[in-house]
RODRENFI-604740 format. One line per 4 residues: their letters; for each residue x, y, z of C-alpha. Coordinates in steps of 0.001 Angstrom, whole numbers, plus 500000, padded with zeros to 6 digits. Last residue first. Layout:
N
a	X:Y:Z  ... $
END
This chain:
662
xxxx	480402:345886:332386  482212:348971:333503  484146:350620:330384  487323:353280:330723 $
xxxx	489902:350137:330873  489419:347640:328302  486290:349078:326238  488275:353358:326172 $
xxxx	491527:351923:325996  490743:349608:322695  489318:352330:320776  492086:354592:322082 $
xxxx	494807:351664:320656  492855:351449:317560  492643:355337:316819  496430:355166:316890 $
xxxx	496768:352162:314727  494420:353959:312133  496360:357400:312243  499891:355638:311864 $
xxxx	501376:354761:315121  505160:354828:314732  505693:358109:316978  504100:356200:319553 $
xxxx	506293:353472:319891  505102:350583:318319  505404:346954:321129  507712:344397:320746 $
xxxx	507303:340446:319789  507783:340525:316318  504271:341668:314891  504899:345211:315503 $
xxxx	502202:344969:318842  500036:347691:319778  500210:349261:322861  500995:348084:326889 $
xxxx	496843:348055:327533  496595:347329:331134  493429:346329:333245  492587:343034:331325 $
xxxx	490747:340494:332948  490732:337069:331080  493036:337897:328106  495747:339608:330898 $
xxxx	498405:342262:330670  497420:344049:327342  498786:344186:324093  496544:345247:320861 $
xxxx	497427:343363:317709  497980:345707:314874  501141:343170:313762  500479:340031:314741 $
xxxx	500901:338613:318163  504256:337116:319548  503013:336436:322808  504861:337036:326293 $
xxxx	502774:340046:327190  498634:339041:326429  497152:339024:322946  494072:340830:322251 $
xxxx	492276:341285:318964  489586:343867:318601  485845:343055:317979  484254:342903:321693 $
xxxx	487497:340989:322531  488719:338763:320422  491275:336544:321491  495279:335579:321175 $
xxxx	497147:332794:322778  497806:331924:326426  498025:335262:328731  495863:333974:331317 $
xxxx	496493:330656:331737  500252:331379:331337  499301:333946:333957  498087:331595:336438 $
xxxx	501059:328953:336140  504036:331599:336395  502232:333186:339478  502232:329473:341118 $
xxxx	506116:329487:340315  506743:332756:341339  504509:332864:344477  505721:329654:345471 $
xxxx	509676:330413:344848  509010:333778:347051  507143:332383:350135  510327:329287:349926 $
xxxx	512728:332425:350362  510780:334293:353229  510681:331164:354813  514316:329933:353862 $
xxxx	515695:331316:357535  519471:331077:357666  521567:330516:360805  522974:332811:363375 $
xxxx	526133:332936:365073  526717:336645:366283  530315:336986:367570  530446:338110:371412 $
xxxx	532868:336037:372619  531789:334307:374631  528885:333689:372152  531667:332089:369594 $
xxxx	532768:329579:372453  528830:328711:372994  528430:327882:369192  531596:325969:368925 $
xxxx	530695:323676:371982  527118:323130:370527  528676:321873:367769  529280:324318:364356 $
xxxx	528098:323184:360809  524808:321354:362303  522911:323803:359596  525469:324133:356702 $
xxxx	524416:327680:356318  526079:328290:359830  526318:331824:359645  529076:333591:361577 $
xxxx	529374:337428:362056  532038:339543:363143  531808:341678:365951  533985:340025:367200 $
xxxx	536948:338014:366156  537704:335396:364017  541093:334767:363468  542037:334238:366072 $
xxxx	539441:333740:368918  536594:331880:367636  539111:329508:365575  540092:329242:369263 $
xxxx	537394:327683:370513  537636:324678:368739  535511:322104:367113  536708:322922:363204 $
xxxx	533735:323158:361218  531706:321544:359486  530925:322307:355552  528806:325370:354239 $
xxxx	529771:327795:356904  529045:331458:355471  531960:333896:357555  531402:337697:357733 $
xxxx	534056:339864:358215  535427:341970:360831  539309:342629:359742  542321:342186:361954 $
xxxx	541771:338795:362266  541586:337821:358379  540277:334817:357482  540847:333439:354091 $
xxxx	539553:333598:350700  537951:336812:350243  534605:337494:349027  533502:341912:348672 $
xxxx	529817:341686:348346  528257:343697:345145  525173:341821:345203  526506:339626:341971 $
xxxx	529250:338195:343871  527347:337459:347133  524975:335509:344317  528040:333453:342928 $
xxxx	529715:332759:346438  526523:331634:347699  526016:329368:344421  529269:327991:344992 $
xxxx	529139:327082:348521  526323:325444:347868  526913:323505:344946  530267:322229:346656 $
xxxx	532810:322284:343935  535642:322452:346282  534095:322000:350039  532819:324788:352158 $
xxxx	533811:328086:353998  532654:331349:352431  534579:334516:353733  532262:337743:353342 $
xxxx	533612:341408:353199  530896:343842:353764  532104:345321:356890  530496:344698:359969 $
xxxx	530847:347879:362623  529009:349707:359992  525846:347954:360343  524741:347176:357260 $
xxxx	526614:344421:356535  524173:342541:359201  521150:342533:356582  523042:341939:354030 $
xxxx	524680:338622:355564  521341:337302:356777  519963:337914:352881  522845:336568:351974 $
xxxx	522173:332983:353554  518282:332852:352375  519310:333934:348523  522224:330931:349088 $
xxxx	519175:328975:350173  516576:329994:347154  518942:329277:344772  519846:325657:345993 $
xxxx	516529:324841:346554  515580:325689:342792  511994:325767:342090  509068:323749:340758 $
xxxx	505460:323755:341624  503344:320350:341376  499773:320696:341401  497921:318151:343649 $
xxxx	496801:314637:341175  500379:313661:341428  501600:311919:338523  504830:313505:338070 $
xxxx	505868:313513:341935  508062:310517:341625  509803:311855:338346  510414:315120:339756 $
xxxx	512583:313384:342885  514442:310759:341087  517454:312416:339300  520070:311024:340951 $
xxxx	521587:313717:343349  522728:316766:340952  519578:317549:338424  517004:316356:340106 $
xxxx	518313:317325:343541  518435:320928:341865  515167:320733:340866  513426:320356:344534 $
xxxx	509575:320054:344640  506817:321914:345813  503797:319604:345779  500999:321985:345106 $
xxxx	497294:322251:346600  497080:319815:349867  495203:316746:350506  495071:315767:347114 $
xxxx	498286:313922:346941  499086:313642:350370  499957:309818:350816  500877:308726:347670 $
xxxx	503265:311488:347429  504512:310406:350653  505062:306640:349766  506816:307616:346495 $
xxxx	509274:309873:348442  509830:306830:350644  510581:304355:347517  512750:307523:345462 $
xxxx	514807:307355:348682  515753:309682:352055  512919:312466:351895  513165:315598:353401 $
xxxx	510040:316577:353778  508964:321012:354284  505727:322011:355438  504374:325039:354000 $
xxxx	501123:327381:354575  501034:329763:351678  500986:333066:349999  501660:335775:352959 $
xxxx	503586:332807:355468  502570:330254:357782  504947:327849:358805  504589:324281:359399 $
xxxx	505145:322075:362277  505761:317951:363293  508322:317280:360643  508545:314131:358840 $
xxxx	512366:313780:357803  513212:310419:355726  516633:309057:357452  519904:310967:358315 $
xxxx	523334:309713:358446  524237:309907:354754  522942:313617:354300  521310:314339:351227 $
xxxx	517585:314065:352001  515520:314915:348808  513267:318007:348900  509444:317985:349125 $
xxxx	508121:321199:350178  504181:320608:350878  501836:323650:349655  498665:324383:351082 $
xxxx	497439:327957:349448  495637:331000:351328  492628:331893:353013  494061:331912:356422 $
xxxx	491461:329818:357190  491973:327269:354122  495679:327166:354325  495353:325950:358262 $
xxxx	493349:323201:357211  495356:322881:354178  498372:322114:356684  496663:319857:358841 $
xxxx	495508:317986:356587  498909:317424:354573  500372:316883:357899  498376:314065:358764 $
xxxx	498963:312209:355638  502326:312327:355867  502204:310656:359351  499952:307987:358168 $
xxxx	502045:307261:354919  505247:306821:356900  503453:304766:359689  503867:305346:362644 $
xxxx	500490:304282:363844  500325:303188:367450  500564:306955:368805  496679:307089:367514 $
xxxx	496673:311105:368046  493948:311417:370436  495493:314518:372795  492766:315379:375400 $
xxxx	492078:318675:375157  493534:321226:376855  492537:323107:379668  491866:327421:378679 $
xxxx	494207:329409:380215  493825:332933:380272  496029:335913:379944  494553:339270:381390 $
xxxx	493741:341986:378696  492118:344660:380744  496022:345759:381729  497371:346132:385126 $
xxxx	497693:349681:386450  500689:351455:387087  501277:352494:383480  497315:353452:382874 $
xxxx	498038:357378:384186  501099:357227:382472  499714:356738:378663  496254:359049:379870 $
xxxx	499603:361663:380161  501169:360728:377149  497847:360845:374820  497253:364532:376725 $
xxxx	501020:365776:375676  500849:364366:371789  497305:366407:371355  494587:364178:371031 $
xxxx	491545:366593:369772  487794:366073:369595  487020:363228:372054  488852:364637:374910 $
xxxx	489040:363406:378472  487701:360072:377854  488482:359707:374939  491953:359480:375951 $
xxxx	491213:356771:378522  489388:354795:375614  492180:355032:373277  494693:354468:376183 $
xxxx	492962:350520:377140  492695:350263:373425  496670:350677:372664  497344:348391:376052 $
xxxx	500271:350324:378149  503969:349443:377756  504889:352870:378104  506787:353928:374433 $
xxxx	504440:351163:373382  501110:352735:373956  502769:356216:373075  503751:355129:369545 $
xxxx	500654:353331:368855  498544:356541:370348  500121:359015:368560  499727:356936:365907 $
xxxx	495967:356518:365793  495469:360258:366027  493454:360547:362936  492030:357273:363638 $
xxxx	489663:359791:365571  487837:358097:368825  484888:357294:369986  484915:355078:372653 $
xxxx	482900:352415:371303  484101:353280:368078  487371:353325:368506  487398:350132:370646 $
xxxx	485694:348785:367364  489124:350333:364897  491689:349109:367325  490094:345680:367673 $
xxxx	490236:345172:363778  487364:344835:361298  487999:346318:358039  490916:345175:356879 $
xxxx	492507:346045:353350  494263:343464:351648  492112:342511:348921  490431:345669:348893 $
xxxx	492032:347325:345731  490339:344295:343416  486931:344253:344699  486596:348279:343768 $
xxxx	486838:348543:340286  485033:345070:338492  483240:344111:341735  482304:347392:343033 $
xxxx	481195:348497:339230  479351:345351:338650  477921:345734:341758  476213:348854:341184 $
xxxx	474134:347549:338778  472481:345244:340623  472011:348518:343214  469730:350568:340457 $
xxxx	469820:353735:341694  466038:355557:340872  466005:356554:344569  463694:353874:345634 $
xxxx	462229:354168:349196  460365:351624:350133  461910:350255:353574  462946:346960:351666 $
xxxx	464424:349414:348740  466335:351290:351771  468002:348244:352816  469288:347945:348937 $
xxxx	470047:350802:348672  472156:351031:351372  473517:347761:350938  475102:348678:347194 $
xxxx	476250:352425:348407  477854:350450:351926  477598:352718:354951  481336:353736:355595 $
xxxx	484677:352481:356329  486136:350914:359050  489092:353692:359561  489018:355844:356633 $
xxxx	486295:354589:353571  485079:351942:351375  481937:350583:352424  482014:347928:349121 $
xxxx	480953:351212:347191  480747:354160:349107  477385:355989:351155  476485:359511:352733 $
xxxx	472926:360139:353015  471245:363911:351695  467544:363930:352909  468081:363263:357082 $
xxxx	464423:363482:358666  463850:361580:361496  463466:358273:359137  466214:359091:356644 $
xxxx	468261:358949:359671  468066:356044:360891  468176:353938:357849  471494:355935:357757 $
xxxx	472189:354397:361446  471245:350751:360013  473753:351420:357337  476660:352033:359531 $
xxxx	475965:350410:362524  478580:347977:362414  480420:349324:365456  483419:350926:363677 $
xxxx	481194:351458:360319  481011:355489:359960  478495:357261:359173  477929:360954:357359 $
xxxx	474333:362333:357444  472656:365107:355480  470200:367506:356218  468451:370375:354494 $
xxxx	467893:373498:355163  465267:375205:357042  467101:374990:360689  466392:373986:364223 $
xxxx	464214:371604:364700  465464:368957:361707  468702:370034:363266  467152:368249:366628 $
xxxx	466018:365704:364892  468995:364516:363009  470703:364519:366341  468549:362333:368186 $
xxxx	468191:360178:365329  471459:359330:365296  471701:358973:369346  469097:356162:368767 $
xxxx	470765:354247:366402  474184:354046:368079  476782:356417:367200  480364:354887:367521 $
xxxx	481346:355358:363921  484196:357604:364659  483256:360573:362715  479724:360050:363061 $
xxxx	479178:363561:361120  475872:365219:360900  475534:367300:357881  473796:370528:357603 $
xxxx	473137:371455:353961  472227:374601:351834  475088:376366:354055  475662:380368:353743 $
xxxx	476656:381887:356778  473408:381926:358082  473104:378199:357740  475979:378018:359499 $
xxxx	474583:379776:362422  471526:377402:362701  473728:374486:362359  475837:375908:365606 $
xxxx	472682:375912:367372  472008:372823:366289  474609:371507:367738  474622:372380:370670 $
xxxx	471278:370950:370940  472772:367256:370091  475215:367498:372556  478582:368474:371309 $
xxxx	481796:366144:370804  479186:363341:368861  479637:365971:365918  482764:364335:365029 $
xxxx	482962:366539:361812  480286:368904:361542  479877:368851:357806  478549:372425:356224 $
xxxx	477370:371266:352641  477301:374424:350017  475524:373715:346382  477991:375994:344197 $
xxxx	477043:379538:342904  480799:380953:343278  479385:383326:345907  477968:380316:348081 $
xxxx	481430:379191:348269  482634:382588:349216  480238:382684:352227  480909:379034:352988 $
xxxx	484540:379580:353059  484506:382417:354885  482301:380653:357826  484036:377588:358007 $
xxxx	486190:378653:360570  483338:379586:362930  482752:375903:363542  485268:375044:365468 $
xxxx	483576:372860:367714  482012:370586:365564  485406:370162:363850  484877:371336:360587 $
xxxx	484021:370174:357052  483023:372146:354406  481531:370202:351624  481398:371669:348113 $
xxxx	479087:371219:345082  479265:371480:341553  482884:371727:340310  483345:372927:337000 $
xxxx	486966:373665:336381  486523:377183:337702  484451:376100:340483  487751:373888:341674 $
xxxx	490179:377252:340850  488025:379264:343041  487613:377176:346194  491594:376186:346082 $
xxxx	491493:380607:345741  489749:380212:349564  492515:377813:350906  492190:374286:352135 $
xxxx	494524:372550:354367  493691:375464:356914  490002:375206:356043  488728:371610:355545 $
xxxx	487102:371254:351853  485724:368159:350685  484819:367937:346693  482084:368005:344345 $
xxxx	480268:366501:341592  476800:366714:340250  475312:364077:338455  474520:364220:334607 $
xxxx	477984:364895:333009  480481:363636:335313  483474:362042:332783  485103:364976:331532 $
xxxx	484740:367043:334722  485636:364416:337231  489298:363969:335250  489531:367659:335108 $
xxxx	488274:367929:338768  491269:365005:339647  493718:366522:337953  493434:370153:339038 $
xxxx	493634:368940:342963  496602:366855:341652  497311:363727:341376  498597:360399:342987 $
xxxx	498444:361863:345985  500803:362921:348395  499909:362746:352312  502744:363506:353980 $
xxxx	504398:365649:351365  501614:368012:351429  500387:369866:348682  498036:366996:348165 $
xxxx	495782:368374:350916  495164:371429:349017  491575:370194:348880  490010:367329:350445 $
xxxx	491552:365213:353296  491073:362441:351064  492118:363815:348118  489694:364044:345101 $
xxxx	485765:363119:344182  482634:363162:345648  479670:362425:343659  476066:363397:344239 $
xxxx	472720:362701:342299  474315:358578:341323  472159:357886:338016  473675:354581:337151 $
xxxx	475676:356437:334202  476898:358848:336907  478268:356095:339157  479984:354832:335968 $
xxxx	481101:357971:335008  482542:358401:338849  484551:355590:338719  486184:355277:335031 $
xxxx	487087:359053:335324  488485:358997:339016  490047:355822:338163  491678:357349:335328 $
xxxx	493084:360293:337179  494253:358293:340168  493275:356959:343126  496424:356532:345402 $
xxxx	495139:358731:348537  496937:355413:350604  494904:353169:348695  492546:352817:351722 $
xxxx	492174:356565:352303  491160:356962:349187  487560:355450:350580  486900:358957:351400 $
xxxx	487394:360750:348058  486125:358448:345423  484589:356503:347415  482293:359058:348393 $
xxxx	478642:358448:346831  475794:361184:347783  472268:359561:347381  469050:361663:347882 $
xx	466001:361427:349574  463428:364251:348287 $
END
C-alpha cells in the first residue's frame, strides 16, 4: 500500500533556521493528522540531539517538540530523524518514552554499519524502523542493495533511497528503487530533492518500480531546494490514479495559512543550489566552498563541480582547497559577454518637465513590478537658491521599494510633476519638514494625487543617514567618538544631527581639536584651504560632507593627501526605512481599525481601546498573536487578574486564532 510521509516539520526547518517551534509543531502536524497524513516527521533538522549544539540551536527542545507532536498527533504516526554521532541511543529512549512512533536512521551510504545499534535498539523499543541511505547516488545502485540487505538484518522495516542532492534523473531513480525492490523483503521509501526540478516527477518514479513509503513537504519546503511538494504530489499521483485518502484542497489551506507566510524570503532556485544538483553535491559543505571560492578567486560552481568530482560523499576543508588551486590557473566558465545595444529612441526633442517625470515614474514601477516590490517617487522641495527643479536620470533599488528622488524648485513645478506621475507609480513620498520650515506648499500640491502619498521627515532621516557614517567609523579605535558639527546657527540640519549624535551617546564638541581625531559633519561650506586639512584636522580623522557640495574639489583632494576619509551620506538605507514605516503605518491601521467578531469572540487589534473582556491580538484580518484580554483602558490583564471566565476566554480564543487551520 502507497503511503504518504510529510517532513516539513523537520526538513523544511532548515528554512527557518531550525526555528519551528512548539506551537507550530502542534498546529502543523494536527492539521496534517486531521487530513489523514499516515507519517509525520517532526523536530530538529539534523534530527535528534542536534539541538544540543550551539551551532544549530533550535527553538526547542528534543522533549518539546515530541510533547508538542504527542498532544496534537493522535491518528497518524509520528517520528523523528536520527543520525548517529549527533544522536545517542538513550535520545532513542527518551523519544519512545514520550510516544514516538517511528524513527529514521539516516547514514551516509557508505557508512552504513553505524546505524546498526541504533536500528537494533530501535526495533527493541517497538518503533517502525526507516534505514535512509543518505546521498545514496555515492554507491552504484547494486551496492546498495547489498548494504539494504544488511540493514534489513539489523533491524530496518524500511529502505529509503536518498537523492540527497537532488541531481537524480528519472531513470537513475528507478534504477535504484529496483534494485532494493530485488534485493530485500521490506519495504521502500524514497527521499528527493528539488535541485534539478525533478522532485515530484522522480517520486512518480518511484512509486512505479516499486517505492511504497514517498517523502513529501508542504510548499516543497526543505534544505537546499527543497523537496517533492505534499500538495503536487498528490495531486500528480491523483492523475496517475492512485488516491491515498489525502485530500490535497485541503492541504492548501494549511500551506497557505502556515507555510506561505515563512517563505516569503526564502529562495528556491539559485545557481549554487542547480550546479549542486547537476553535480551532486551536499549544501552541507556549502561554506567550505564559499569561503574557499573566494579565499582563491575561483567560480563557487566551477569548485562545486570539481569537488564532486573527486568526492561526492564528504568535502573535507583540505580536498575543497586543493580542487580551489587546481581551478586558480585556469580561466573561469563564466566569460563576460557583450551583447550590442539597442538603438537609444528616447525623443531628445521633448524636454518637457511633465515628459521627463513621466518617464521616470514608468520606469521606476517597471522596475518595482519585477522586483516585486513598491514604486515610490521622493518628492522634496529644492532649497538651494542657485539650483532649478532636479529630474534625475536613476533610481535605486532597495528591500521595500524602487525610489527616485525630485527636488522640486516651486509649488507650479511640483504641481506639474504630480500631474505627471500620479498613477504611474504607488506612493508619492513627500517631505514634511519643507512643509513645515520652507513655505508650506509641498503636502498641499500632492493632496489630490490619485498614487498614495507617504509622509516622513527628510530632515530626520538625513541626520539618521550622517550618523550612521559617523558610527560606523567610531568604531574603529583609531577614531574616537567625539564629533564636531559645522553649520549655521539655527540651521535645521545641523541641529537635528547634533540632537540625534546626542541621544546615541556621541561625545559633540565645539571646536577642532588637532591633537584629537574626531569626526567633523559639514552642514555649511567650507573654508577652500588646504590647511584646515592640516591643522587642525588631522588624519585619521573623518570628514562628512552632509552639506553635499560642502568641500570643492580642491578641499577634497587636499584632505586625501592627507589621508583623512571624506565621505558623504547615503539616505538609501534611510528613505527604505521612512517607506516601510509609513506604508507599514497605513496597512495596519487597516488592519487593526475597530473591533470584530470573530467566530463569536470580540477582537480588537493593539492600538484600540477595546472593552473590558475584549481579546487582543495583532491583526483583525489575519491574526497570529493573541497579546490577552483587554482591562477596558487600553492595557492588557496580567495573568494573575484573570478570573476563571476571562481565563477560559483567552484559551478559547488561542485554540480558533492560532491552534485552528481553516
Amino acid at each position: 500500500m502507497l503511503r504518504l510521509l510529510d517532513t516539513t516539520l523537520r526538513d523544511g526547518s532548515y528554512i527557518v533556521d531550525f526555528q519551528f517551534t512548539e506551537a507550530d509543531t502542534s498546529v502543523i502536524g494536527g492539521a496534517l493528522d486531521a487530513r489523514g497524513v499516515p507519517f509525520i516527521e517532526v523536530g530538529h533538522g539534523l534530527g535528534l540531539g542536534a539541538f544540543r549544539d550551539p551551532r544549530y540551536a533550535a527553538a526547542a527542545t528534543d522533549a518539546a517538540y515530541a510533547s508538542a507532536a504527542a498532544s496534537a498527533i493522535t491518528r497518524s504516526q509520528w517520528g523523528m530523524f536520527c543520525i548517529p554521532g549527533i544522536a545517542t541511543l538513550d535520545d532513542l529512549d527518551r523519544a519512545t518514552d514520550l510516544g514516538m512512533c517511528f524513527v529514521r536512521v539516516g547514514t551516509n551510504v557508505t557508512e552504513t554499519e553505524a546505524a546498526v545499534p541504533f536500528l537494533t535498539r530501535a526495533r527493541s523499543l517497538g518503533l517502525f524502523v526507516f534505514a535512509n541511505f543518505m546521498k545514496s547516488y555515492a554507491l552504484a545502485a547494486p551496492e546498495v542493495a547489498i548494504r539494504a540487505r544488511q540493514l534489513e538484518e539489523a533491524g530496518a522495516q524500511v529502505a529509503c533511497v536518498v537523492d540527497s542532492a537532488g541531481g537524480m534523473l528519472p531513470e537513475d531513480v528507478a534504477r535504484y528503487v529496483t534494485a532494493l525492490r530485488d534485493e530485500v523483503t521490506i519495504e521502500i521509501g524514497y527521499h528527493g530533492h528539488d535541485n534539478l526540478g525533478l522532485a515530484v516527477a522522480n517520486t512518480l518514479v518511484a512509486v512505479e518500480y516499486g517505492a511504497t513509503i514517498i517523502d513529501t513537504s508542504l510548499r516543497g519546503m526543505g534544505r537546499s531546494a527543497g523537496n517533492a511538494s505534499t500538495e503536487r504530489t498528490l495531486f500528480a499521483l491523483l492523475r496517475r490514479g492512485h488516491d491515498l485518502g489525502i485530500d490535497p484542497i485541503a492541504l492548501l489551506t494549511l500551506a497557505e495559512e502556515r507555510i506561505d507566510p515563512l517563505l516569503e524570503r526564502a529562495r528556491r532556485d539559485t545557481s549554487i543550489g542547480i550546479v549542486s544538483g547537476y553535480a551532486q553535491f551536499h549544501s552541507a559543505f556549502q561554506p567550505i566552498v564559499d569561503e574557499m571560492a573566494e579565499k582563491h578567486g575561483v567560480d563557487r560552481c566551477d569548485l562545486v563541480i570539481a569537488v564532486t568530482g573527486a568526492d561526492k560523499v564528504n568535502a573535507s576543508r583540505q580536498l575543497v582547497e586543493q580542487a580551489a588551486n587546481g581551478l586558480a590557473a585556469a580561466p573561469s566558465r563564466r566569460a563576460r559577454v557583450t551583447v550590442p545595444r539597442a538603438a537609444d529612441t528616447t525623443n531628445t526633442d521633448a524636454h518637457a518637465l511633465e515628459v521627463e517625470a513621466g518617464r521616470l515614474a514608468a520606469r521606476i514601477h517597471s522596475a518595482a513590478r519585477r522586483l516585486g516590490r513598491r514604486s515610490v517617487l521622493n518628492l522634496v522641495q529644492q532649497l538651494r537658491a542657485d539650483t532649478h527643479t532636479v529630474l534625475p536620470t536613476t533610481w535605486h533599488e532597495g528591500t521595500v521599494a524602487v525610489v527616485a528622488t525630485i527636488a522640486v524648485r516651486t509649488a507650479a513645478e511640483a504641481a506639474r510633476v504630480v500631474r505627471a506621475v500620479d498613477g504611474l507609480v504607488d506612493d508619492l513620498l513627500i517631505d514634511e519638514d519643507a512643509h513645515a520650515l520652507h513655505g508650506g506648499w509641498l503636502r498641499d500640491v500632492a493632496r489630490p494625487a490619485r498614487s498614495g502619498v507617504l509622509h516622513y521627515s527628510d530632515l530626520s532621516a538625513w541626520a539618521t543617514a550622517v550618523l550612521d557614517v559617523v558610527t560606523s567609523f567610531a568604531k574603529d579605535s583609531a577614531v574616537n567618538r567625539s564629533l564636531v558639527v559645522i553649520g549655521r546657527a539655527g540651521e535645521p540640519l545641523a541641529d537635528a544631527i547634533s540632537a540625534l549624535a546626542a541621544a546615541r551617546g556621541l561625545t559633540l564638541i565645539s571646536t577642532l581639536d588637532a591633537a584629537r581625531s574626531q569626526t567633523v559633519v559639514l552642514c555649511a561650506p567650507c573654508p577652500d584651504t588646504a590647511a584646515f586639512f592640516v591643522d587642525p584636522v588631522a588624519p585619521p580623522a573623518v570628514v562628512i560632507d552632509a552639506w553635499i557640495g560642502a568641500l570643492t574639489a580642491d578641499a577634497i583632494a587636499a584632505a586625501r593627501a592627507c589621508g583623512i576619509h571624506v565621505v558623504r551620506p547615503d539616505m538609501r538605507v534611510s528613505l527604505q526605512a521612512e517607506i516601510l514605516r509609513a506604508t507599514d503605518a497605513r496597512s495596519r491601521a487597516h488592519r487593526t481599525a475597530g473591533c470584530v467578531v470573530y467566530d463569536g469572540i470580540l477582537i480588537a487589534a493593539g492600538g484600540v481601546l477595546a472593552p473590558r473582556g475584549t481579546i487582543v491580538v495583532d491583526s483583525l484580518t489575519s491574526p497570529r498573536i493573541v497579546h490577552g484580554v483587554a482591562d477596558g483602558h487600553g492595557f492588557v490583564l496580567e495573568r494573575h487578574e484573570l478570573d476563571g471566565d476571562a481565563a477560559g476566554l483567552l484559551r478559547r480564543a488561542e485554540d480558533i486564532l492560532l491552534y485552528s487551520v481553516g
